[in-house]
N, C-alpha and C positions, 0 to 999 in steps of 0.2 A: 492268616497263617503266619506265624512267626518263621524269620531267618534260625535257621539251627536245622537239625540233624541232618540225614543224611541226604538231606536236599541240596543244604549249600557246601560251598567248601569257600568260607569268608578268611580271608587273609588279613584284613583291616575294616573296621565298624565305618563308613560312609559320617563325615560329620555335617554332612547335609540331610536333613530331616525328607526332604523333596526326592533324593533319589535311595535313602531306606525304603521310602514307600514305594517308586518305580521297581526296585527289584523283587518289592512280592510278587509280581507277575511272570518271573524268569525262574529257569534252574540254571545257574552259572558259576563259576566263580568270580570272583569282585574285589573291587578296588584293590587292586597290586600294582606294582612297577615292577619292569624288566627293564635292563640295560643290552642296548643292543654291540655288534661287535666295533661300532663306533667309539663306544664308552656314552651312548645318547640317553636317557634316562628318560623310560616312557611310561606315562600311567593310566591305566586301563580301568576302566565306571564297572564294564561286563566281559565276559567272555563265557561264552555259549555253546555249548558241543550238541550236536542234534544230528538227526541224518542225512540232515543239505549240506550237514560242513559246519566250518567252526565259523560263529561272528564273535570280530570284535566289538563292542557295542560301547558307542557313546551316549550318554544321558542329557538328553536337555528339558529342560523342565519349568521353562519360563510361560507361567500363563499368557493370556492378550491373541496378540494373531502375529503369524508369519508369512510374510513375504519371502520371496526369493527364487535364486535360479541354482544353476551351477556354481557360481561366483560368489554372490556372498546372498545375506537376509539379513533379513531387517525386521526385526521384535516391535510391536505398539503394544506397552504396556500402558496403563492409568496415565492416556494419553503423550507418554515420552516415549523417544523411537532410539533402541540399541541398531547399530548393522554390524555387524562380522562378518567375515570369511565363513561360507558353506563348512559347515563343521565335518562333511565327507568328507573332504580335503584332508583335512586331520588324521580321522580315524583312517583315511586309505592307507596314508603314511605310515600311521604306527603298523596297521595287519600285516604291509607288507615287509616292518622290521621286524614282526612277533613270527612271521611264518618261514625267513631267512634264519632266525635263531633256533626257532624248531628243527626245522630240516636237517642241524651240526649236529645235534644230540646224541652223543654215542647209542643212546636206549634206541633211535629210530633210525641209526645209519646201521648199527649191529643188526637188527630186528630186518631189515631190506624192508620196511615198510612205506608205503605211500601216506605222507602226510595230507588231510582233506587241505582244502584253498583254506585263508582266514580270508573270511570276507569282512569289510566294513559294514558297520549301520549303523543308524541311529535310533533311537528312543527318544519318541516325543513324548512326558508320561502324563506333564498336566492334563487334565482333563477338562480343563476350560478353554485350552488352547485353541484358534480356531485356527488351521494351516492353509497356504493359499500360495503353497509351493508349485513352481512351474518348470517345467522346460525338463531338459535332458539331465543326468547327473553323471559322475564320472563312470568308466565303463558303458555308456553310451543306452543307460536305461532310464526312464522316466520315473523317478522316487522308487525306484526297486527295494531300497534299501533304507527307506525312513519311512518307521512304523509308527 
């Protein structure tokens, strides 16, 4: 199924070939930046309206296998090992600048409406990935949030 019509609402084409393809899977809007009231410049892989609420969605897409906890992971690719920082971490940060700048919006302070939570998640979309994630994640759930 190709991105276009009234599925997506694409802001910018993805110049990564790995997460075009992760987003056949979603109805979202994609890859945008928002500037929060810091002047902080953030850029969002997904954003996902449904009726659990809004995720901000980060993309990773590295085949091999994952480790990790809370704290960071650690990627084995074609035997070399990436570690970073739990990319939740991240995305918590940006939902909870996306859903403070929501909230100001005259359209939803005029409206008296309830803004849903932005939650964080992530998208694992390789399909060879093998994940071998553990423990608790922020919010205090066990991979609630990485799909």
């Amino acid at each position: 199924m190709s991105m276009g019509g009234n599925r997506w609402h694409v802001i910018a084409e993805s110049n990564f070939p790995w997460e075009r393809e992760a987003l056949e899977w979603v109805r979202a809007w994609t890859n945008f930046e928002f500037i929060d009231d810091d002047g902080k410049i953030s850029e969002v892989d997904a954003l996902v309206l449904s009726s659990a609420g809004l995720f901000l969605v980060e993309i990773k897409s590295r085949p091999g296998t994952v480790d990790g906890d809370a704290h960071t992971w650690t990627w084995t690719t074609d035997g070399r090992e990436y570690t970073y920082d739990n990319p939740l971490l991240l995305a918590n940060r940006k939902a909870k600048r996306l859903a403070g700048l929501l909230r100001r919006q005259s359209a939803i302070t005029k409206a008296k409406i309830r803004l849903p939570f932005v939650e964080p998640a992530i998208f694992l979309s390789s399909t060879t990935l093998k994940s071998r994630l553990e423990g608790t994640f922020p919010g205090g759930r066990a991979n609630h949030h990485i799909v």
